[in-house]
C-alpha positions in Angstrom: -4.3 -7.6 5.2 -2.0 -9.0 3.0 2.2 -9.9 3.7 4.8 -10.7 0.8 7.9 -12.2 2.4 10.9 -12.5 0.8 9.6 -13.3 -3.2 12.0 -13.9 -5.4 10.6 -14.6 -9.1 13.1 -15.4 -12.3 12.3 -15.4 -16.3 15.0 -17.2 -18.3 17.9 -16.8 -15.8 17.0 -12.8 -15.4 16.4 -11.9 -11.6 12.7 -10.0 -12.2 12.0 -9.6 -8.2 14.4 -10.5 -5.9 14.1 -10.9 -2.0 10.5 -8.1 -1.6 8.8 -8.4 1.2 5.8 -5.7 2.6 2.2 -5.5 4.5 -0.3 -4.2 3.1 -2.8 -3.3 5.4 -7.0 -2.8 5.1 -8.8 0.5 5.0 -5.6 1.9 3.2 -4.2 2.7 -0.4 -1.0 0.7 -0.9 1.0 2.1 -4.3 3.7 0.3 -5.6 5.8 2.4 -8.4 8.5 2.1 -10.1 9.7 2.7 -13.8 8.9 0.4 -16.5 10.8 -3.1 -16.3 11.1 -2.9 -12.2 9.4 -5.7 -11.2 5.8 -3.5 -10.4 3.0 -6.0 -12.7 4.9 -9.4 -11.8 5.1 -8.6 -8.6 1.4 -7.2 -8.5 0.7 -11.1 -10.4 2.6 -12.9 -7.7 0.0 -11.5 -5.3 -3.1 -12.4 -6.8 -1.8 -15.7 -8.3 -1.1 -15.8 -11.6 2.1 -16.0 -11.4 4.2 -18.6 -8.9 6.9 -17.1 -6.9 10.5 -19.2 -7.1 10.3 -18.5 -2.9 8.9 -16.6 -0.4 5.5 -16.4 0.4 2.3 -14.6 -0.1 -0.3 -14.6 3.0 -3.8 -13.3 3.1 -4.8 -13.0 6.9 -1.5 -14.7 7.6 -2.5 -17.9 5.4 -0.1 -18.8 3.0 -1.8 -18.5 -0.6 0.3 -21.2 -2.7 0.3 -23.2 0.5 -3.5 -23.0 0.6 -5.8 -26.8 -0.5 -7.4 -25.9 -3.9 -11.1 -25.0 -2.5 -9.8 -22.6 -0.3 -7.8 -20.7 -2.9 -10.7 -20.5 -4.7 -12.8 -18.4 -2.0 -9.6 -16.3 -1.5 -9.9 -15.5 -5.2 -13.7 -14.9 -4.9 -12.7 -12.0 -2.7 -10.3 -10.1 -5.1 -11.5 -7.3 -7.4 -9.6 -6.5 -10.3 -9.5 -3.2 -12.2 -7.8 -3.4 -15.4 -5.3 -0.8 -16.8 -7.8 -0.5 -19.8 -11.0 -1.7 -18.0 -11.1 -4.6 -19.7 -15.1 -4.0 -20.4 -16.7 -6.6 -23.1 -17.7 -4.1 -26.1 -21.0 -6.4 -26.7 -22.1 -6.0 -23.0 -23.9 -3.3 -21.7 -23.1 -1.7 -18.9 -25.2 -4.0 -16.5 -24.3 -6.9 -18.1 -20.2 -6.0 -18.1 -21.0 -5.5 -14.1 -23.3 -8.7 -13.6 -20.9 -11.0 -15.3 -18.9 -11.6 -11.7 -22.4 -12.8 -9.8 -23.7 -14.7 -12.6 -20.2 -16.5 -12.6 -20.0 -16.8 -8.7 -23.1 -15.9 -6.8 -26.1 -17.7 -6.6 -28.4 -15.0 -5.7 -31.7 -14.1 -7.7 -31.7 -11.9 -10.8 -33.6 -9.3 -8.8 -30.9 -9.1 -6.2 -27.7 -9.4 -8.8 -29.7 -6.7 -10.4 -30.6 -4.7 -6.8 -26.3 -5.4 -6.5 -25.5 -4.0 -9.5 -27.9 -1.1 -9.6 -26.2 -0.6 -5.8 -22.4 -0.6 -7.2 -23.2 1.7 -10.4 -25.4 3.9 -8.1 -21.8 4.3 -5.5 -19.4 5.0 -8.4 -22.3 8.0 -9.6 -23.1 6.0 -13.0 -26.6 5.6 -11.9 -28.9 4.9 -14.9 -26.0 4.3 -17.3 -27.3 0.4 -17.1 -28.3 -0.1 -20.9 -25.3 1.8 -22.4 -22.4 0.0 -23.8 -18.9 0.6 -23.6 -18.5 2.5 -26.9 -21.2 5.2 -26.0 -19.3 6.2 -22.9 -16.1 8.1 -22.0 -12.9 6.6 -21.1 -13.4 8.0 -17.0 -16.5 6.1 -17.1 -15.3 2.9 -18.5 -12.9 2.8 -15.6 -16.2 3.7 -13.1 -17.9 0.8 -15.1 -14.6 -1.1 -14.0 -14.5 -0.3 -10.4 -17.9 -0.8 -10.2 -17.6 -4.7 -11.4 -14.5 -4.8 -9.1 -16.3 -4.5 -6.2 -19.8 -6.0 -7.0 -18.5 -9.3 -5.2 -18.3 -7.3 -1.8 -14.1 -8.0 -2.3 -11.9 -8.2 0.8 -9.0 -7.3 -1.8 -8.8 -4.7 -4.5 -5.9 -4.9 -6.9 -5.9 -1.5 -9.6 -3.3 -2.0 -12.4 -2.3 1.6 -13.9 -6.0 2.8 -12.7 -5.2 6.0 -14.5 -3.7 4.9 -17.4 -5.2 7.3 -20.6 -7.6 9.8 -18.3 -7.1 13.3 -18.4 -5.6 15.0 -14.6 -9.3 16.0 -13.8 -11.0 12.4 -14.1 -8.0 10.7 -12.9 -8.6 12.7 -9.6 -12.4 11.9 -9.4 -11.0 8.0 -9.9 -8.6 8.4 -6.9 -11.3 9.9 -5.0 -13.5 6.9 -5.7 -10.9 4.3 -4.8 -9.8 5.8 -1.6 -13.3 6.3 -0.1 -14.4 2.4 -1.3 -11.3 1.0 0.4 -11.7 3.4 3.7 -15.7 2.6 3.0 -15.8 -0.8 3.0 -12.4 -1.9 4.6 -10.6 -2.8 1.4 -7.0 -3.6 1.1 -6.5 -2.2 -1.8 -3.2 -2.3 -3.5 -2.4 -0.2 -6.7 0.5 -0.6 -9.2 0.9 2.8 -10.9 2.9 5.6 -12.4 0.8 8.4 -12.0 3.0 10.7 -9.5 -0.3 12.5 -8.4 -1.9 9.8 -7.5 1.3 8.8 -5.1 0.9 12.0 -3.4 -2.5 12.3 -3.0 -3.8 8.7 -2.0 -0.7 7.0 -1.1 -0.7 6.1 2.4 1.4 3.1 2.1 4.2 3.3 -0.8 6.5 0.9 -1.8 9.4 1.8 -4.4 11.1 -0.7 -7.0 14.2 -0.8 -8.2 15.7 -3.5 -10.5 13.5 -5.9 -8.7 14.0 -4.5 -5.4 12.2 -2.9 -2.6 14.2 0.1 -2.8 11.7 2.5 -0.6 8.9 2.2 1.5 6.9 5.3 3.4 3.7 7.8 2.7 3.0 10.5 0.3 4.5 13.0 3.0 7.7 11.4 3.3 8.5 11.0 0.2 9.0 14.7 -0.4 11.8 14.3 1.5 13.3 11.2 0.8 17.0 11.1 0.2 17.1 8.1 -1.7 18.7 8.9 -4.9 16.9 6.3 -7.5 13.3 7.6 -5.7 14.3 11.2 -6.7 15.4 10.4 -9.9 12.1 8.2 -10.7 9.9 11.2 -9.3 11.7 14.5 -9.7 12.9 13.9 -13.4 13.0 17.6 -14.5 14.9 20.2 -13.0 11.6 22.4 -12.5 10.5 19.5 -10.2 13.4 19.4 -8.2 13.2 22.9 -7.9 9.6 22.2 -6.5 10.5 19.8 -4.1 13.5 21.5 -2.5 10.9 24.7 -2.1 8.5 22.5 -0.4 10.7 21.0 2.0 12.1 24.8 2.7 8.4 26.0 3.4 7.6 22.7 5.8 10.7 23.7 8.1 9.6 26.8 8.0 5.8 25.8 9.2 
């Protein structure tokens, strides 16, 4: 589990995040949205600590992170997965090698059981003998598998997924929602996700959290949100007039359920 309390964070007198404060819990998806310039990615930065927050506090298993001696820090990072927006895979790499690069940085396990690990991990996100390939001879949706598969190949307690679905076509970005919801259900993962895709908020958000100018504005599920009445929600995810539309007929077919 992880707990924000009350961060406040400020670039060059501008207010970027001011007062936010949330749980997000294991074994579940936790979005945060918002439009662009709401405080999403340096709030998301403040968590995993690369960015310091001006106050307030972040806690992993109720221990304060910036509070933390250096050494222990370090094991809490050790235990974060990161999936880039762009998967951030090394071109000259192959794919084993792109997904090895955490152990031979931070395990000191045998080559035959990084490679049993690795071979394990590309086997659970369905890339299994895609080992020698490298980034260029494979498709965007598999660049991100490549990604999630290096994410977790440290056995993370935490798994942070910036715009996970950023570039991907509807269809793949639903087999990559797929995939992140059964690892953090499979393995206990909190799992936080900073995104815009309004699919993925309905479909794997079980824990939401809505920005606005810096501010928790919202927090609930994919089936509240429908019905939400908070005006800067509805105008972040019912922009058109069709989708409003939408949403006021599926709130009238629930009451009538």
């Amino acid at each position: 589990m992880i707990e924000i309390s009350h961060i406040h964070k400020v670039f060059n007198g501008v207010t970027v995040l001011n007062d936010v404060s949330a749980v997000f819990e294991s074994g579940k998806t936790n979005l945060i949205i918002g439009i662009s310039g709401s405080g999403k990615t340096v709030l998301m930065k403040c968590i995993v600590g690369l960015l310091q927050p001006d106050s307030g506090q972040v806690l992993f298993n109720k221990e304060s992170f910036h509070e933390m001696p250096p050494e222990r820090r370090k094991e809490v990072r050790r235990q974060i997965g990161m999936l880039f927006q762009g998967a951030a895979l090394f071109d000259s790499l192959t794919v084993e090698e792109n997904v090895m690069l955490p152990l031979n940085m931070f395990s000191h396990s045998s080559k035959k059981e990084k490679l049993e690990r690795v071979n394990f991990c590309l086997e659970r996100v369905n890339l299994a003998g895609a080992n020698h390939k490298f980034p260029g001879e494979i498709s965007g949706g598999m660049k991100k598998r490549v990604g999630i598969a290096r994410a977790i190949v440290l056995n993370p307690k935490y798994l942070f997924c910036d715009e996970p679905n950023s570039g991907l076509d509807p269809k793949t970005s639903l087999v990559i929602d797929e995939l992140i919801i059964e690892l953090t259900k499979e393995f206990n993962i909190t799992t936080i996700i900073n995104t815009h895709d309004m699919n993925s908020v309905m479909e794997i958000g079980e824990n939401i959290i809505f920005l606005h100018k810096g501010q928790k504005a919202w927090e609930g599920n994919s089936h509240q949100i429908i019905e939400s009445d908070n005006q800067e929600l509805n105008s972040f995810i019912f922009a058109g007039e069709f989708l409003r539309e939408a949403r006021d007929h599926l709130i009238s077919q629930r009451k009538k359920l």
